[in-house]
C-alpha positions as CSV (number, residue, x, y, z in Angstrom):
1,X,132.0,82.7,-33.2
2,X,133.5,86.1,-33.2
3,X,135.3,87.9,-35.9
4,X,138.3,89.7,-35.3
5,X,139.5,92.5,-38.3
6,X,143.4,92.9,-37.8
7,X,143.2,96.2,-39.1
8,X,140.9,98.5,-41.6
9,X,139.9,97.3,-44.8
10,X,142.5,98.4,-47.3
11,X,142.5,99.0,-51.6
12,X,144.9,96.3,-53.5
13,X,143.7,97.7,-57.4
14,X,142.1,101.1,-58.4
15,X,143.1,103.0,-61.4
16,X,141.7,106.7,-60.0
17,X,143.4,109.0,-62.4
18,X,142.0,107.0,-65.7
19,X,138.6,106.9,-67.4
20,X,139.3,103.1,-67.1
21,X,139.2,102.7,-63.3
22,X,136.6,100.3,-62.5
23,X,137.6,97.0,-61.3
24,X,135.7,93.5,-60.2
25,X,135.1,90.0,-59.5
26,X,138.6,89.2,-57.8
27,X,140.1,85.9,-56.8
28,X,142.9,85.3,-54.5
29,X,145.5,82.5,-54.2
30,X,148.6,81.5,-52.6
31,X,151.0,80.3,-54.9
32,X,153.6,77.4,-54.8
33,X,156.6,79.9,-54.0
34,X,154.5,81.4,-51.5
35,X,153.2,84.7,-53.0
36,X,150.1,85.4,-53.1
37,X,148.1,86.2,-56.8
38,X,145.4,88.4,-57.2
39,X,142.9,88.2,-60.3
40,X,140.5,90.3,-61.0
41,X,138.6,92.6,-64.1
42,X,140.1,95.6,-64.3
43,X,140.3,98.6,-66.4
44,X,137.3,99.0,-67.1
45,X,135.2,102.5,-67.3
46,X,131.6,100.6,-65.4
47,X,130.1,97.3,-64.2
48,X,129.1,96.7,-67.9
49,X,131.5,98.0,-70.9
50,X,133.9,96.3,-73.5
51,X,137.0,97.2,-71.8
52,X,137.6,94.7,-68.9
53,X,140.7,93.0,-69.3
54,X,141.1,90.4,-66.7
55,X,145.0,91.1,-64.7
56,X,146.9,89.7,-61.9
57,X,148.7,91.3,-59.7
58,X,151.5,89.8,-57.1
59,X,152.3,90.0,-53.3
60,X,155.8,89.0,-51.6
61,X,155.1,90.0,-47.8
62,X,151.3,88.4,-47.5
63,X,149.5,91.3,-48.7
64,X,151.2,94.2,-47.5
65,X,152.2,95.5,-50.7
66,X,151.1,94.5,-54.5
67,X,152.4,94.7,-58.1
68,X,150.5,96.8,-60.3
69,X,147.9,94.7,-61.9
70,X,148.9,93.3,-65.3
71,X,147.1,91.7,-68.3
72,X,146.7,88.1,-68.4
73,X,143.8,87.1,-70.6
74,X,143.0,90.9,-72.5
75,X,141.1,89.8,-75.8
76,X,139.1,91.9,-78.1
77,X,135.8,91.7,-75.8
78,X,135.2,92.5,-72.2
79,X,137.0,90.1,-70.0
80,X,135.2,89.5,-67.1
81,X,135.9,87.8,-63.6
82,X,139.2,86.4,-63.0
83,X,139.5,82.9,-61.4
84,X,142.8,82.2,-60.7
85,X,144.1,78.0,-59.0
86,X,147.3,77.0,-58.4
87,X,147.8,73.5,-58.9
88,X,150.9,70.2,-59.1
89,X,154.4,71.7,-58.2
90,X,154.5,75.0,-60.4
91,X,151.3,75.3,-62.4
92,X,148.8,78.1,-61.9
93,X,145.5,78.0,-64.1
94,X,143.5,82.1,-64.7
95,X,140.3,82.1,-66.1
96,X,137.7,84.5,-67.3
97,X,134.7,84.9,-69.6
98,X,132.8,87.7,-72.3
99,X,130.0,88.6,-74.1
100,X,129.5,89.5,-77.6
101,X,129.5,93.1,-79.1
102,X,125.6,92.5,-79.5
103,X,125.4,92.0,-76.1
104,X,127.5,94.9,-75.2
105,X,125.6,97.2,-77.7
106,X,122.5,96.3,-75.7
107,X,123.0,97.9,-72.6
108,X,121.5,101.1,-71.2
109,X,124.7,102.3,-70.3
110,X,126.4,102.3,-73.8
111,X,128.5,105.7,-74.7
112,X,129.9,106.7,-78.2
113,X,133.3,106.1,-76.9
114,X,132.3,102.6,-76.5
115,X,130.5,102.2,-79.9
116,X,133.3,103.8,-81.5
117,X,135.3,100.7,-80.1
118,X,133.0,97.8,-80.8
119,X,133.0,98.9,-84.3
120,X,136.3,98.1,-84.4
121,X,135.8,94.1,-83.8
122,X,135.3,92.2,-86.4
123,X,133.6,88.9,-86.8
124,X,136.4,86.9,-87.0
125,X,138.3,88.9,-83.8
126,X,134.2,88.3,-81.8
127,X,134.6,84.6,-82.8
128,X,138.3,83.3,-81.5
129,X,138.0,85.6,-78.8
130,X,134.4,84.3,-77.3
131,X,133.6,82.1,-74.6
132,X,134.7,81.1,-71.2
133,X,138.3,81.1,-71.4
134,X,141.8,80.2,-69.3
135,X,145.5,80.4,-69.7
136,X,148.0,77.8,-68.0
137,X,151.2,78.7,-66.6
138,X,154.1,76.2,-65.8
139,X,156.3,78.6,-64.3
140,X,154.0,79.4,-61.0
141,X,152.9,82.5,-62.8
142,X,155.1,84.4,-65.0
143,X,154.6,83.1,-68.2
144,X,151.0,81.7,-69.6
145,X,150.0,79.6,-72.5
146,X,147.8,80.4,-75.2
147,X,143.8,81.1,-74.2
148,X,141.6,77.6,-74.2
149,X,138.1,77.7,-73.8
150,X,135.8,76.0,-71.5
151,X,132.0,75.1,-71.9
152,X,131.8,76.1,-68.2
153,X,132.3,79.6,-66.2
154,X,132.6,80.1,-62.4
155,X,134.0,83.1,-60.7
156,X,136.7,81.3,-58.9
157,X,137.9,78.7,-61.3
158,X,138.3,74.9,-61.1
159,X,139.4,72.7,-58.3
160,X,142.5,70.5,-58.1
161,X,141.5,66.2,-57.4
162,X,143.8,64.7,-54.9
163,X,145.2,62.2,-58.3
164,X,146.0,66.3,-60.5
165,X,142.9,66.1,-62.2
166,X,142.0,69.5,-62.7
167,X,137.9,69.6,-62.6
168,X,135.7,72.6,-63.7
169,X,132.5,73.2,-62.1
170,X,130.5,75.8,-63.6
171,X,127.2,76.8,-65.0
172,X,126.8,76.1,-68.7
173,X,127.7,79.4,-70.8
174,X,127.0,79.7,-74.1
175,X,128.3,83.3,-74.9
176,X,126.1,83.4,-78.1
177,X,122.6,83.1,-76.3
178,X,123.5,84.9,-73.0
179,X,119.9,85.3,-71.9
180,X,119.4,81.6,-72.0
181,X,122.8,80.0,-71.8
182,X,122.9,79.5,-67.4
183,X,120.8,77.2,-66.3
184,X,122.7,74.1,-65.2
185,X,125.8,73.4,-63.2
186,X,128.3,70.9,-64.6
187,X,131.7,69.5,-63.7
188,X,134.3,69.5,-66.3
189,X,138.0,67.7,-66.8
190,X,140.3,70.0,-67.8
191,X,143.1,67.7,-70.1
192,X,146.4,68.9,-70.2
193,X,146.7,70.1,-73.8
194,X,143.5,72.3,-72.8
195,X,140.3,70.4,-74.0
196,X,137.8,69.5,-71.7
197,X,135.6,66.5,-71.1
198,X,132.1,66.1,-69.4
199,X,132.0,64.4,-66.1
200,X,128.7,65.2,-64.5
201,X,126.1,67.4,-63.5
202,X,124.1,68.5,-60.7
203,X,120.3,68.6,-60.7
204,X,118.2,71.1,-61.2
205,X,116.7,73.4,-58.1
206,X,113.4,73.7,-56.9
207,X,111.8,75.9,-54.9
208,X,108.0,75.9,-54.5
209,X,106.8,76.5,-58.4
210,X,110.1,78.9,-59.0
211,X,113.0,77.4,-60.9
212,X,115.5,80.2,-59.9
213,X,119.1,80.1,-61.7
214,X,121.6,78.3,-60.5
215,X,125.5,79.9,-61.5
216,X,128.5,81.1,-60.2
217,X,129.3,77.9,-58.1
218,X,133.0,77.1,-55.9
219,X,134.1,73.9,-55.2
220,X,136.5,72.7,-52.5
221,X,138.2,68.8,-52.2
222,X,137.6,67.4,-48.2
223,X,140.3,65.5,-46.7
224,X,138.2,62.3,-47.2
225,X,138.0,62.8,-51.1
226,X,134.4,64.5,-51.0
227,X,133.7,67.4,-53.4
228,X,131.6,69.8,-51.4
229,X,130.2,72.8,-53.9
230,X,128.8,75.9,-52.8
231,X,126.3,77.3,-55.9
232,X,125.2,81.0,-56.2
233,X,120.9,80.7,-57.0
234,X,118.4,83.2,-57.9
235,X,115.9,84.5,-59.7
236,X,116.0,87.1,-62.0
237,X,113.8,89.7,-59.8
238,X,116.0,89.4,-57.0
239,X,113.7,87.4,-54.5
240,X,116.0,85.2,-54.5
241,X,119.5,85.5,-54.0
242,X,120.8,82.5,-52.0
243,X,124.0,79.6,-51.9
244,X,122.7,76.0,-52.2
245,X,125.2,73.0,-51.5
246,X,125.9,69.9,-53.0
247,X,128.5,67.1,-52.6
248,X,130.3,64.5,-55.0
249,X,132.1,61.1,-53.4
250,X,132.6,60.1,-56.8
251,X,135.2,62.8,-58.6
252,X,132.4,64.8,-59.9
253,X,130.0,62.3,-61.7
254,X,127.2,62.3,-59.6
255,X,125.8,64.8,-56.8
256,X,123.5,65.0,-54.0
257,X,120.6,67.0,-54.1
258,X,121.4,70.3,-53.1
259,X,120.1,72.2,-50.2
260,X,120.0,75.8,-49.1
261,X,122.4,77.0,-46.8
262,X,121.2,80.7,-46.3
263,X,117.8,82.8,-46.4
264,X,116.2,83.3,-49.8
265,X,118.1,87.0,-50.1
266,X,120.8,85.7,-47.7
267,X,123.5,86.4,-50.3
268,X,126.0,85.1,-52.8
269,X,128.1,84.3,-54.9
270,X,130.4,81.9,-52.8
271,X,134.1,80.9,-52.2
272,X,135.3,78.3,-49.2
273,X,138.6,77.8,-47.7
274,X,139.7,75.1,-46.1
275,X,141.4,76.3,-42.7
276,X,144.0,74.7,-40.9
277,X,142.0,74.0,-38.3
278,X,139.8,72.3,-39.4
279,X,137.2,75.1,-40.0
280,X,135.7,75.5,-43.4
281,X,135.1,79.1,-44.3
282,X,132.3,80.6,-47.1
283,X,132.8,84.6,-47.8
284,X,129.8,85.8,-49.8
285,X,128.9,89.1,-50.8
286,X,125.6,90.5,-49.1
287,X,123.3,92.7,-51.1
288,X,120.8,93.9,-48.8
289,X,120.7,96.7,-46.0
290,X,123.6,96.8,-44.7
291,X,125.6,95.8,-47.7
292,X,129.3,94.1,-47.2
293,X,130.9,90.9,-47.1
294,X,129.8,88.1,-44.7
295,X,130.9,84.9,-43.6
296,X,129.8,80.9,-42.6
297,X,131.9,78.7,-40.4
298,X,131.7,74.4,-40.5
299,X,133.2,72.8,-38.3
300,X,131.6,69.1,-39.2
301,X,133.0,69.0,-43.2
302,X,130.0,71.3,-44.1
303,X,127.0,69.1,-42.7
304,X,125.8,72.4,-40.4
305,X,127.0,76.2,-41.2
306,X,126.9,78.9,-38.9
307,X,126.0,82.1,-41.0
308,X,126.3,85.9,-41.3
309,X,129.3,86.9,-40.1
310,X,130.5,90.2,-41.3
311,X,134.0,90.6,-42.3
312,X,133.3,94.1,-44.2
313,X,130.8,96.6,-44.4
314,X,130.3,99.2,-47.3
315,X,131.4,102.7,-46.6
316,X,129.5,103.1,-49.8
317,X,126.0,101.7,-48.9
318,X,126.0,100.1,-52.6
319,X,125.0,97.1,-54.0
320,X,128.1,96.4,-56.3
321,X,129.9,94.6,-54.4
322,X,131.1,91.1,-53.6
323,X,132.7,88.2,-55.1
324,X,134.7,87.7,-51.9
325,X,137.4,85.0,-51.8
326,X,140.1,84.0,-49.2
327,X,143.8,82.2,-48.4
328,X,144.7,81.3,-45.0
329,X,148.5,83.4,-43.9
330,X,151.0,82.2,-42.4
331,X,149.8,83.2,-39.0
332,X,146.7,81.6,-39.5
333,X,144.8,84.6,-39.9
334,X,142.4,85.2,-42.9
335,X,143.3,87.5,-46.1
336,X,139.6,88.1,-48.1
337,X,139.5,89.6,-51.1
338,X,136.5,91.5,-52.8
339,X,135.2,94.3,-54.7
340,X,133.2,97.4,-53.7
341,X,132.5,100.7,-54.7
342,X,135.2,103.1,-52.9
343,X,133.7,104.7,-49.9
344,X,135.1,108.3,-51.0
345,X,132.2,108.1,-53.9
346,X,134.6,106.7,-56.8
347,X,134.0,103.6,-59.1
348,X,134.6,100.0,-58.0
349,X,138.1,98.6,-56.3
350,X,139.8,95.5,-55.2
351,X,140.0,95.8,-51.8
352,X,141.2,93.1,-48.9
353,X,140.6,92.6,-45.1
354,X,142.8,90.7,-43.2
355,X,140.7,89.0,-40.0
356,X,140.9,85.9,-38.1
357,X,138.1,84.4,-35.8
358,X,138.0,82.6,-32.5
């Protein structure tokens, strides 16, 4: 396989003239009228702080140019990762999660202009506002609903059944314990007046005598029917730090064992397009010497992947980075989306690279 980039690597969302210029954890999407729909965190002053609102931003000529990013779920807590899915003739789904102002008040990191905020929050503000949330449009993205919450997260959001079931498969969040709430992976229904219903879940991993964490999982629909899921895993010291793979013929309720596609620090968290092709595609961010974004190819419906391409390599030689995710354009190349640190030395940015491979 060999990758192709079409041209450099190029920033999408940065607010550089703000205290609030740190953005994160995009997804992108192509949308029923054809734009395409950036998600992300933004506005936020570091990786951890009580500012993140999570935005969208819009494209009309397949990512040469962007609307300035734009609230879409901005609650009283820090709004983190934005999943977005199109999905049916004209709906588009955006997700997100928080943390509590405990949690916030926790980290190392913590300054007095953000103490002076959280003791703003009240009680009854932390308690509509927390959880795994998401807002429904109808109108292919310029109007949303009112915030739902899910008992599930996942970087990317849910996945769209070939009958319109919207299903949900994330790790198990429970924003009040966050040290212990992720430790399975479940699939969720997503009902159309926004409750959810359990559907299934996938085993537990082992490897050796370690149980590492399984999180941050993406699932794609085959043209047979078969769920294939791509899970982030890893422990908390960073031996591990991996993608495992499971499958469901059944619409969610039951799933194979899952097996590791990568090396123990091989990288993570990831998202799979479907090509036209007939390729499948996983982006995942590497966090290892030399830091970027890589990529797998399948060519047989994910039974064998071919691993660690790299579309992108950090001009920052930093860590923070990832979350990539990707749309096929209309000439068949590739648009990925990510985060990094920007190379001149300044906070995290959305950035995309636009690649194809032959």
């Amino acid at each position: 396989m060999e990758i192709i980039r079409l041209n450099d690597a190029k920033i999408i969302m940065s607010n550089p003239d703000n205290l609030h210029n740190y953005f994160a954890w995009p997804t992108v999407a192509r949308l029923q009228n054809g734009k395409i729909a950036v998600v992300a965190s933004g506005f936020r002053c570091r990786h951890i702080c009580p500012f993140g609102k999570t935005v969208i931003s819009y494209s009309e000529d397949n990512g040469k140019t962007y609307t300035l990013p734009a609230p879409v779920i901005d609650t009283v807590l820090d709004d983190r990762d934005g999943g977005i899915l199109p999905f049916g003739e004209s709906n588009v789904i955006v997700t997100s999660f928080n943390n509590t102002t405990e949690f916030q008040r926790g980290i190392s990191e913590l300054t007095e202009y953000d103490s002076a905020y959280l003791d703003t929050v009240t009680p009854e503000q932390e308690a509509k506002a927390l959880g795994s949330c998401f807002r429904i449009s109808n109108d292919c993205g310029v109007t949303f609903g009112k915030i739902h919450k899910s008992p599930v997260s996942s970087p990317h959001g849910p996945v769209e059944l070939p009958d319109g079931t919207l299903l949900w498969v994330g790790s198990i969040y429970n924003p009040a314990d966050e040290q212990n709430s992720i430790g399975s992976v479940e699939a969720h229904k997503i009902n159309s007046d926004g409750t959810t219903e359990y559907v299934g879940r996938v085993e537990n991993i082992k490897i050796g005598d370690i149980t590492p964490i399984p999180c941050e999982p993406h699932a794609i629909v085959l043209d047979d029917g078969t769920i294939l899921l791509h899970i982030r895993v890893e422990t908390l010291d960073d031996s591990i730090f991996t993608i495992y793979q499971s499958k469901s013929e059944d619409n969610g309720k039951t799933w194979s064992s899952p097996e590791r596609l990568l090396p123990l620090t091989g990288g993570s968290p990831p998202h799979i397009l479907k090509h036209s092709s007939g390729m499948l595609v996983c982006t995942y961010g590497h966090r290892e010497i030399p830091y970027g974004i890589k990529a797998m190819f399948s060519d047989d419906n994910g039974k064998t992947w071919d691993y660690g391409y790299d579309i992108y390599l950090c001009e920052a030689n930093d860590s923070d980075l990832g979350y990539p995710s990707s749309v096929e354009l209309d000439d068949g190349s590739i648009l990925t989306v990510f985060y990094a640190l920007d190379g001149d030395g300044g906070p995290a940015v959305i950035m995309q690279q636009n690649w194809s491979f032959k």
